[in-house]
C-alpha positions as CSV (number, residue, x, y, z in Angstrom):
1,X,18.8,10.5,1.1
2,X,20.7,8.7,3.7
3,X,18.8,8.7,7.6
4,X,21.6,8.4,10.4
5,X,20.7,8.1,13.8
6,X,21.8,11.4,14.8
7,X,20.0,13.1,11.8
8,X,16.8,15.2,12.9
9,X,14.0,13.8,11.4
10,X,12.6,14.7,8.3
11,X,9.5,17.3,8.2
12,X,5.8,15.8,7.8
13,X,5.6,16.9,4.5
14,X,8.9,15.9,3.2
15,X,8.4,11.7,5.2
16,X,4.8,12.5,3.9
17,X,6.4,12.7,0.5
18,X,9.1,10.0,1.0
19,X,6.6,7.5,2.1
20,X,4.1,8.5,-1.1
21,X,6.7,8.0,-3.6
22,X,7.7,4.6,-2.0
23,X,4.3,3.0,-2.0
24,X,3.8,4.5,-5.8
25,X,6.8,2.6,-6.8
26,X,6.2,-0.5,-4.6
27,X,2.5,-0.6,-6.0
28,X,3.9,-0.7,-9.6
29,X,6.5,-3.4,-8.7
30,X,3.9,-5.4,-7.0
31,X,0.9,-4.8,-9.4
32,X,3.3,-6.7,-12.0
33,X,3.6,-9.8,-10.3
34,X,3.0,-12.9,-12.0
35,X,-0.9,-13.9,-10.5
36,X,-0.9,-17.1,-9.2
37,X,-3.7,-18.8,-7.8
38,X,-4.7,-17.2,-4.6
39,X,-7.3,-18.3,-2.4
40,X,-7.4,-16.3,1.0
41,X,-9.7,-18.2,2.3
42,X,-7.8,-21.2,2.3
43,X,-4.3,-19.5,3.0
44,X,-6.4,-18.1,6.4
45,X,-7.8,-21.7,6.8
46,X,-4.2,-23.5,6.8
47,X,-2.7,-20.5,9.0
48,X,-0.4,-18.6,6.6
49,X,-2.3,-15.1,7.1
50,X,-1.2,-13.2,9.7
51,X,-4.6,-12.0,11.5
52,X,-2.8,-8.6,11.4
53,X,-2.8,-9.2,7.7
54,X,-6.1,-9.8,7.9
55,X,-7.5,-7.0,9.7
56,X,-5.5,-4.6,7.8
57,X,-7.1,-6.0,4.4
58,X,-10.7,-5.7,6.1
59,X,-9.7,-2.0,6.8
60,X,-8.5,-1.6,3.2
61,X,-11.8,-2.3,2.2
62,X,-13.5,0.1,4.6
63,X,-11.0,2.5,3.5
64,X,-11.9,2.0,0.0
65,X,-14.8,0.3,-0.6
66,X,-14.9,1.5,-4.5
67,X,-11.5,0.1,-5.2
68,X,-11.2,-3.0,-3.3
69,X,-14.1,-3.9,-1.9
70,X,-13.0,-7.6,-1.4
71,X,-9.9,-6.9,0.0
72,X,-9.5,-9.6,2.2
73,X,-9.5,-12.0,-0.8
74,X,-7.6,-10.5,-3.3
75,X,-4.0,-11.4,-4.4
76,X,-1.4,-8.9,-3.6
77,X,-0.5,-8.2,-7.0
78,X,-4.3,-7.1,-7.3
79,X,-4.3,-5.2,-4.6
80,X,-1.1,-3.2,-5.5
81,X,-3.3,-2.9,-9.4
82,X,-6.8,-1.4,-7.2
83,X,-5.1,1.1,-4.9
84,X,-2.1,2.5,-7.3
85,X,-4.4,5.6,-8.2
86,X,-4.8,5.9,-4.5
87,X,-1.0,6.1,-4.2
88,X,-0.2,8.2,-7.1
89,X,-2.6,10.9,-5.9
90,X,-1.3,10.8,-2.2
91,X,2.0,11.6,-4.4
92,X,0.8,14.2,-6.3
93,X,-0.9,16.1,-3.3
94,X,2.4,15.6,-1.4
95,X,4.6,17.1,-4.1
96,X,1.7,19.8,-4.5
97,X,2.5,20.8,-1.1
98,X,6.3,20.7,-1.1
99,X,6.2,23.0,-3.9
100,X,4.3,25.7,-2.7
């Protein structure tokens, strides 16, 4: 589906479902990453993390304490692994809802 600027916007459900389906897919891309070594603490200590990055990882892991409860130092690969069943039920219950 192609979004021009004059298009009306997609319904909450439907953007709901778009945006489901894309971080399912991205999660699965992501989770298959080669893992390299990955120390957050030291990528935070020379600069490289964005402090946006940061507090969004620390919210991840308020978010979902269960499945990534040290967010803030995991690679991305294993963060895409933790929270794929997160994103795989958000696009279940959005196709759920389209269909009914």
């Amino acid at each position: 589906m192609t979004m021009l600027d004059h298009s009306p916007p997609p319904s909450p459900a439907v953007l709901l479902h778009m945006m489901s389906n894309h971080l399912a897919w991205l999660s699965d891309e992501v989770a298959n990453l080669p893992v390299s070594s990955y120390d957050a603490n030291q990528e935070a200590r020379a600069g490289r993390l964005a402090l946006a990055d940061l507090a969004f990882r620390r919210q991840l892991a308020t978010w979902y304490p269960e499945l990534v409860p040290n967010a803030q130092n995991m690679h991305i690969g294993a963060l895409a692994r933790a929270l794929r069943p997160q994103y795989f039920r958000w696009l279940f219950q959005a196709r759920k809802h389209l269909s009914e």
